[in-house]
C-alpha positions as CSV (number, residue, x, y, z in Angstrom):
1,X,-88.3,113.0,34.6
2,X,-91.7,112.7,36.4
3,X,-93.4,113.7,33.7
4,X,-92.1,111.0,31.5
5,X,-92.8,109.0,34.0
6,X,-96.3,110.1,34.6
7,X,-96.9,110.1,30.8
8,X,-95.6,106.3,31.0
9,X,-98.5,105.4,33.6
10,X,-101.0,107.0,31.8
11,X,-100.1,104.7,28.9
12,X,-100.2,101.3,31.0
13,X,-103.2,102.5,32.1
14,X,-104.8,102.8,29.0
15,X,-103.8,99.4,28.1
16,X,-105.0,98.0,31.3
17,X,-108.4,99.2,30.7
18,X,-109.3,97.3,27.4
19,X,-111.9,95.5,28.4
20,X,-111.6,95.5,32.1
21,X,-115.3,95.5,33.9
22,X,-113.8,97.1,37.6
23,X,-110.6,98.0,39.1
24,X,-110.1,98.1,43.0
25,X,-109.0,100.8,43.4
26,X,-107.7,102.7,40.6
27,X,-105.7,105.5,42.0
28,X,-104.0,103.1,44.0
29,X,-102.8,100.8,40.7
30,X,-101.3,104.1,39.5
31,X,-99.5,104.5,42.6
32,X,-97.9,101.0,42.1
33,X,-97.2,101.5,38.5
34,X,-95.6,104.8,39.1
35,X,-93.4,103.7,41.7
36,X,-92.8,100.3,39.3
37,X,-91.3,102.7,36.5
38,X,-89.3,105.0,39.1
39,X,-87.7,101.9,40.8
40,X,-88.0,99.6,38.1
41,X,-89.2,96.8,39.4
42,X,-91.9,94.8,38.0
43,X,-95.3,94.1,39.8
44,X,-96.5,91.1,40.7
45,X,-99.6,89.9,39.2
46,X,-101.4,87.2,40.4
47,X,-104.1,84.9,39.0
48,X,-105.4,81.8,40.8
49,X,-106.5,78.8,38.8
50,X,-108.5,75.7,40.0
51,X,-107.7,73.1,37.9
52,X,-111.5,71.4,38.2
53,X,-112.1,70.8,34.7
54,X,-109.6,69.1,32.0
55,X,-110.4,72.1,28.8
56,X,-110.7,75.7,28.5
57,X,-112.7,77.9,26.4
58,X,-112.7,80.9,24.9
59,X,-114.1,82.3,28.3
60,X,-111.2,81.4,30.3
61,X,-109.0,83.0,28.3
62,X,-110.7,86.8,28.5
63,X,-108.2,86.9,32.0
64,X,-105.3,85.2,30.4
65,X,-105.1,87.9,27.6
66,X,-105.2,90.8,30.2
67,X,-102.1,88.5,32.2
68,X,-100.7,88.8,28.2
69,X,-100.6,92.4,28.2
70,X,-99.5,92.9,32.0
71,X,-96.5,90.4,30.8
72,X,-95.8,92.8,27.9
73,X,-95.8,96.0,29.5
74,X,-92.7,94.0,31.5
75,X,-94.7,93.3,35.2
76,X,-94.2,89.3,36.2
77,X,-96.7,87.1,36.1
78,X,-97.6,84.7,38.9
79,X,-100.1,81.7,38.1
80,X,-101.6,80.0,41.3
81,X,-102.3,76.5,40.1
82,X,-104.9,75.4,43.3
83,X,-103.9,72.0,43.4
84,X,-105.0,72.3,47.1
85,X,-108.1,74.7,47.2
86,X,-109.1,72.7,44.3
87,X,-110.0,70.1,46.8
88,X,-112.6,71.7,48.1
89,X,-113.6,73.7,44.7
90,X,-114.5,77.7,44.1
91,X,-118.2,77.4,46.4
92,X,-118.9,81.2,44.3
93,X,-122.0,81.4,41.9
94,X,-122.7,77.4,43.9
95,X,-126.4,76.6,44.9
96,X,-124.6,73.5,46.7
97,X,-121.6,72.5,48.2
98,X,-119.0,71.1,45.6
99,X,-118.0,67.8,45.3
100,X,-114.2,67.9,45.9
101,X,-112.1,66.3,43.3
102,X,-109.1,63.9,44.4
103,X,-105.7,65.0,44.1
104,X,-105.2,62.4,40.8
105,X,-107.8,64.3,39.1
106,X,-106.6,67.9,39.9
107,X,-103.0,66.9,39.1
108,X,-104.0,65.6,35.4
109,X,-106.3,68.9,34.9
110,X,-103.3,70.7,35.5
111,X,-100.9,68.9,33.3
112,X,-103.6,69.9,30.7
113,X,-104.1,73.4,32.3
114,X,-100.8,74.6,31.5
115,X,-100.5,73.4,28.0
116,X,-103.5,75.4,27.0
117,X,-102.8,78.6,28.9
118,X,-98.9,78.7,27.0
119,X,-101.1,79.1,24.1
120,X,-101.8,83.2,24.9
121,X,-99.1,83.5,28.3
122,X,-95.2,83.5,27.3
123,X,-94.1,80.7,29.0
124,X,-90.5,81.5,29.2
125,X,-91.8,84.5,31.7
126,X,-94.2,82.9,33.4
127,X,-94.0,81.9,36.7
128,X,-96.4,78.7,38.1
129,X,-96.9,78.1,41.5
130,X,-98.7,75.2,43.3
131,X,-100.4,76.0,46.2
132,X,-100.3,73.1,48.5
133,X,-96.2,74.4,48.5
134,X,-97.6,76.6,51.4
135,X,-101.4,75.3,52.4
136,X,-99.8,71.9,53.4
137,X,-97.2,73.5,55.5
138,X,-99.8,75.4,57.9
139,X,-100.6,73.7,60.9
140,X,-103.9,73.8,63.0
141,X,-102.5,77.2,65.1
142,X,-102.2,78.8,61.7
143,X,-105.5,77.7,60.1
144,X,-107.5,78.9,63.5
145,X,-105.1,82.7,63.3
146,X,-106.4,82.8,59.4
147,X,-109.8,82.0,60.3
148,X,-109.5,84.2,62.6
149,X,-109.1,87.5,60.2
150,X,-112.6,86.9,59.0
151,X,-116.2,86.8,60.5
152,X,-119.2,85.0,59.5
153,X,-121.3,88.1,59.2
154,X,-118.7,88.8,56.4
155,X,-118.7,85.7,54.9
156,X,-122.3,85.8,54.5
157,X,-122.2,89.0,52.5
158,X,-121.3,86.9,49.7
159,X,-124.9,86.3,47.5
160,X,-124.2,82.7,47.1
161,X,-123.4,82.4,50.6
162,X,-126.3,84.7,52.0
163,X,-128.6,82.9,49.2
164,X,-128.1,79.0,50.3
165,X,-128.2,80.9,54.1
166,X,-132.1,82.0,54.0
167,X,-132.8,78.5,51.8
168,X,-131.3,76.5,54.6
169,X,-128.9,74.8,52.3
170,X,-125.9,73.2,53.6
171,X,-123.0,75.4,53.5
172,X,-119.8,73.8,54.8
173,X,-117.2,75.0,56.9
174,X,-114.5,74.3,54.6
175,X,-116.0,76.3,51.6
176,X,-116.1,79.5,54.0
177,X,-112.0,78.9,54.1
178,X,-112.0,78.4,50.2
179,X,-111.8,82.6,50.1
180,X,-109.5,82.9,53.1
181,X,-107.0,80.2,51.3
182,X,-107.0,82.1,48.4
183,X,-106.6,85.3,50.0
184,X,-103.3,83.7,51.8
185,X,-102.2,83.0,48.3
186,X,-101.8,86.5,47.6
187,X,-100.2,86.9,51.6
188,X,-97.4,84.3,50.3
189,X,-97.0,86.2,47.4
190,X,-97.0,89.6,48.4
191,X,-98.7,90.4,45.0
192,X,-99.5,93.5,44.0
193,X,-102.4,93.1,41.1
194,X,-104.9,89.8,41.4
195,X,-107.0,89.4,38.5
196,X,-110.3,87.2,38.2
197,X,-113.7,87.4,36.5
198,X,-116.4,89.6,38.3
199,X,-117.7,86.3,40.0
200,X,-114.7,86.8,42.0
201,X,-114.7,90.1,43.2
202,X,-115.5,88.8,47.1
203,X,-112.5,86.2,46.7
204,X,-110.1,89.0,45.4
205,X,-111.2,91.5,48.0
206,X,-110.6,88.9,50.6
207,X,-106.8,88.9,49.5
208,X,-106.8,92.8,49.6
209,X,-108.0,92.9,53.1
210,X,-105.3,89.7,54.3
211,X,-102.6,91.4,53.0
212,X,-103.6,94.3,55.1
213,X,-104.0,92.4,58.2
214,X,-100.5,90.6,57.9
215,X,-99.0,93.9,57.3
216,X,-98.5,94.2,53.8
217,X,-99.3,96.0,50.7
218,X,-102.7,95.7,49.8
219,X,-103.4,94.4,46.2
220,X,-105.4,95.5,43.7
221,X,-108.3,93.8,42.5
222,X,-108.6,93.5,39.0
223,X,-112.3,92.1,37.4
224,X,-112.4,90.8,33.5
225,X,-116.0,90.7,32.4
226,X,-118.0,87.2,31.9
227,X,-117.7,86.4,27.7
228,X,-121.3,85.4,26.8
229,X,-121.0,82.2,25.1
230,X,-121.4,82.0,21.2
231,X,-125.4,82.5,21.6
232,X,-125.2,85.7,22.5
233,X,-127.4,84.8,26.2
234,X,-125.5,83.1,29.0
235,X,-122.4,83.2,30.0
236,X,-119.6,80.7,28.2
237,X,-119.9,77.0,29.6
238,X,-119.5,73.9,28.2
239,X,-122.3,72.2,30.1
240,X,-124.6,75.0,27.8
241,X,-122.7,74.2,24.8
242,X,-122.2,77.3,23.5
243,X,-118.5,77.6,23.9
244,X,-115.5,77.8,21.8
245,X,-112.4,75.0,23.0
246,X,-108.9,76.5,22.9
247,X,-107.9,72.8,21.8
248,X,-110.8,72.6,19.3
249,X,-110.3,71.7,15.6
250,X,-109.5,75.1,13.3
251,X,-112.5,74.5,10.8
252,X,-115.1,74.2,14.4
253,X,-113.8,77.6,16.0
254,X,-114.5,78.8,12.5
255,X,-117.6,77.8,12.2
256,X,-118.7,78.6,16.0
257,X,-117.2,82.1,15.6
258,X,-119.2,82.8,12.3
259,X,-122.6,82.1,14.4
260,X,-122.4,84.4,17.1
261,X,-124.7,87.5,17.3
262,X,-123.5,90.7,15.1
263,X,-123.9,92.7,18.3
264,X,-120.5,90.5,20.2
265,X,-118.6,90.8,17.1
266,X,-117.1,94.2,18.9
267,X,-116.6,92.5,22.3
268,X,-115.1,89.2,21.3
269,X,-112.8,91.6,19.2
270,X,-111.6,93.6,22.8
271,X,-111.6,90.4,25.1
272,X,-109.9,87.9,23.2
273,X,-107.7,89.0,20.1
274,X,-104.5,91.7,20.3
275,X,-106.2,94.1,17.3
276,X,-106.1,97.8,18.5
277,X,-109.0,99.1,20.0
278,X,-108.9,102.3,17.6
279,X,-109.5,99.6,15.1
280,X,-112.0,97.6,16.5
281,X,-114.1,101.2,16.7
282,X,-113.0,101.6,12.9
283,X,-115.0,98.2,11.9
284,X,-117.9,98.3,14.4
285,X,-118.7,102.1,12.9
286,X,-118.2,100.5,9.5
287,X,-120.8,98.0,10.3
288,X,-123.3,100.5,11.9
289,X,-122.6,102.9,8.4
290,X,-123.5,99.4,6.1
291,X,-119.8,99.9,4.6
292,X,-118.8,96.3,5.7
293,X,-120.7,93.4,5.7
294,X,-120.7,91.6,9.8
295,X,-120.2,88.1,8.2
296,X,-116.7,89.6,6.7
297,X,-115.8,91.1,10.1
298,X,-116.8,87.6,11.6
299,X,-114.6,86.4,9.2
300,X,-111.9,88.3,10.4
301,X,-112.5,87.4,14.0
302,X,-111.7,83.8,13.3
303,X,-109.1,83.7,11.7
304,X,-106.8,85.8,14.6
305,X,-108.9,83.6,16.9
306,X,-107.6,80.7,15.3
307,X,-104.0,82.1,14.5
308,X,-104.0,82.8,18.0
309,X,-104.4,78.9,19.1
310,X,-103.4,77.4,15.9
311,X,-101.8,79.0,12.8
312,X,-102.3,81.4,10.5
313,X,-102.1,79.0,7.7
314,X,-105.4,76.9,9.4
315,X,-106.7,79.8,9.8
316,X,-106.5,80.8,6.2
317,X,-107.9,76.8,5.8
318,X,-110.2,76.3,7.8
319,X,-111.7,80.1,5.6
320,X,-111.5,78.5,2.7
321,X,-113.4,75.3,3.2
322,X,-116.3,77.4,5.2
323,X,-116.6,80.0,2.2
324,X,-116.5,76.5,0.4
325,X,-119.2,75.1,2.2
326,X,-121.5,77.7,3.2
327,X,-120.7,80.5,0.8
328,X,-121.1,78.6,-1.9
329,X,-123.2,76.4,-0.6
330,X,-121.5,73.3,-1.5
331,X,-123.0,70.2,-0.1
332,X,-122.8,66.5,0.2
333,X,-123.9,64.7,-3.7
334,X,-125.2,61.6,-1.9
335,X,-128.1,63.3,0.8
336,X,-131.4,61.5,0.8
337,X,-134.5,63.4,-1.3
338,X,-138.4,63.6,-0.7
339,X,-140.8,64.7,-2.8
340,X,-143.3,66.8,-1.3
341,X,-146.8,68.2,-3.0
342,X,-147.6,70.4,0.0
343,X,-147.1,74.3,-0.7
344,X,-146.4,74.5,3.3
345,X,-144.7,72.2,5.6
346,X,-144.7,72.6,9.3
347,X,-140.8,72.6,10.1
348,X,-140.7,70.8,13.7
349,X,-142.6,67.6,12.7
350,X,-141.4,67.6,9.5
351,X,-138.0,67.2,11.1
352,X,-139.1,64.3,13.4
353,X,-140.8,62.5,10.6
354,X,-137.5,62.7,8.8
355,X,-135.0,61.7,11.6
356,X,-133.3,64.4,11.7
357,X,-134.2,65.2,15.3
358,X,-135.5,63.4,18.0
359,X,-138.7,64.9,18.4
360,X,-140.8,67.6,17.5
361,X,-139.8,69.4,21.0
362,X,-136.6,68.9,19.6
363,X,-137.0,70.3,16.2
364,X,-138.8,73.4,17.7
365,X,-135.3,74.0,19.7
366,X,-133.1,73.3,17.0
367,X,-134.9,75.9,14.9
368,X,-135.2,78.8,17.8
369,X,-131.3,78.3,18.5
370,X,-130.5,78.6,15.1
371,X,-129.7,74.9,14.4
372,X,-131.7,75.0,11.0
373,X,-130.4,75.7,7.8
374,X,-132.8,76.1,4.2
375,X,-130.3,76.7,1.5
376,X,-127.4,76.9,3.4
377,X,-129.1,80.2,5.7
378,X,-130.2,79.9,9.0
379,X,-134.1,79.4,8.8
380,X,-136.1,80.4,12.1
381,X,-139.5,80.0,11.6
382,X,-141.4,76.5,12.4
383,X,-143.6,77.1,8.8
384,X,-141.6,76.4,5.6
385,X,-143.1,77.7,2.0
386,X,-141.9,75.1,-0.5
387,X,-140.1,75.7,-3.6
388,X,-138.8,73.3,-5.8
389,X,-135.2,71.7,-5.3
390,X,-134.5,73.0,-1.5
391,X,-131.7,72.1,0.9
392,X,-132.8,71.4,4.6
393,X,-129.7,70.8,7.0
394,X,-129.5,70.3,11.0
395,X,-126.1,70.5,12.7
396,X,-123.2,69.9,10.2
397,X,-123.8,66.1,9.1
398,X,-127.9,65.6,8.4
399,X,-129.1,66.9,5.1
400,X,-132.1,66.6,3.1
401,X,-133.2,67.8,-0.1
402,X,-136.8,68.5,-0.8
403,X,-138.6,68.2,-4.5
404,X,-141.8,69.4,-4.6
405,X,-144.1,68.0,-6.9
């Protein structure tokens, strides 16, 4: 019997891994998992989500898919909307304190919160939670005992904290109880497993150590890695626009997903789709061996992407109109043509010249970030050799057609 049982950790465990950038501490979530399967009773798993913005991406959802397989392997799953620490707004990663959002705003992100997350979590075992159900219950005598559990020497281990600290920026009082509220989250709870992004680790530490100091359980601090965003450089935001919408149209996750480096084809693959990982290892050594192409395995990475948050039937659509467009290079009858008797053609002004960016700055971006199309490929060089009868595109909509004379 324990060795079934022992054999049946060791397979959570392996799932658990996929993907997973830390786990604090390990031997301690085999512990819970062992006694889980003896006693049968599910863990709790906990993730806490400030609703600050209205849309998630592709980023957001790296957590939601490890919550997926938690809910699968039977453990419950507890999400902490922060409809009240959203007031005063996650300070982590912050060179300045955040502007807090009224309680109209954070009430309509949620709304849209939950309608997106159903897209990869199983609603029907799912369980939400608003926090105010508890923060707004403690009085004055409870916030000063909470505050109480922590120092400010602590505090100011966190780099964000310590950072703004030497730089004598303003750091408020109420952003050094943003951790301790959401380490009384997990006291309410009693949860055994929080989960968050490495930017969180302090926060999810600070829950371990609370639930310790009211005399439970401590949980287990669970880190997901940061996706890079569809460039390949910094992390997924939308303020960087290189990010992929969960509510986005099928045809532009298709088209975003085609443009990312070859090197993330493997790691989107593990963070945000449900193919095996003895799979994923399959295609990637494919690749490497120049059996498979990377544009068909990008291919492939769409369409579960967008069978995940659509259908597989737009997925199998929005394929067909981008090997349409850019496989076969099919463009627009009616784009605007200039005849040019250069042989060479210095890309950036070109562009300006044209309209088809704002400046030459501009055009010098657009080309670096890949933004430039000759012939339907991505062209990256600023100096263009002319040939007769050739496509320049920016973006999606602006085309030209050169004719050299």
């Amino acid at each position: 019997m324990e060795d079934n049982i022992v054999k049946q950790v060791e397979q959570q465990m392996e799932i658990i891994r996929r993907g997973v950038a830390e786990i604090v501490p390990e031997a301690e979530l085999k512990q819970k998992l062992y006694k889980s399967i003896e006693t049968g009773c599910p863990l709790k798993i906990k993730l806490g989500l400030d609703p600050t913005a209205p849309d998630i991406h592709l980023g957001h959802t790296v957590v939601l898919n490890k919550l997926r397989q938690f809910q699968d392997l039977g453990h419950e799953i507890h999400l902490i909307i922060g409809d009240f620490t959203g007031r005063i707004g996650d300070p982590s990663g912050k060179s300045e304190t955040r502007k807090q959002l009224s309680e109209e705003d954070i009430m309509r992100n949620a709304a849209t919160y939950k309608e997106q997350i159903f897209k990869v979590l199983d609603p029907n075992k799912t369980i939400i939670h608003f926090n105010s159900e508890w923060l707004m219950k403690l009085n004055l005598v409870d916030v000063l005992n909470l505050a109480g559990r922590y120092t400010v020497a602590r505090m100011l281990e966190r780099d964000d904290f310590a950072k703004r600290y030497r730089e004598c920026l303003p750091i408020g009082i109420h952003e050094f109880m943003y951790p301790l509220m959401q380490g009384y989250d997990s006291v309410e709870l009693q949860s055994d497993i929080e989960l968050g992004g490495t930017d969180q680790k302090f926060n999810l530490l600070v829950g371990r150590n609370l639930l310790k100091e009211y005399g439970f359980e401590p949980q287990i601090a669970l880190m997901m890695p940061i996706l890079e965003g569809i460039n390949g450089v910094q992390k997924m935001s939308k303020s960087l626009g290189n990010y992929i919408g969960v509510n986005e149209e099928p045809y532009e996750m298709f088209g975003k997903t085609m443009s990312i480096p070859d090197e993330l084809i493997s790691r989107y693959f593990e963070l945000l789709t449900r193919v095996s990982l003895e799979e994923i290892k399959s295609l990637q050594e494919s690749m490497n061996n120049g059996e498979i192409n990377p544009r068909d395995v990008k291919i492939r990475l769409a369409k579960e992407i967008i069978t995940t948050y659509h259908s597989a039937d737009d997925a199998m659509k929005a394929e067909e109109r981008f090997k349409l467009v850019f496989s076969q290079r099919d463009i627009p009858e009616d784009i605007p043509e200039i005849s040019i008797s250069e042989a060479e053609i210095w890309l950036p002004k070109f562009l300006h010249e044209n309209a088809m960016v704002e400046s030459t700055s501009d055009g010098r971006r657009m080309i670096k970030q890949g933004g430039v199309k000759v012939d339907g490929e991505k062209f990256l060089e600023e100096n263009l050799q002319l040939a007769n009868d050739m496509v320049v595109q920016v973006g999606k909509r602006k085309f030209l057609r050169l004719l050299k004379i």
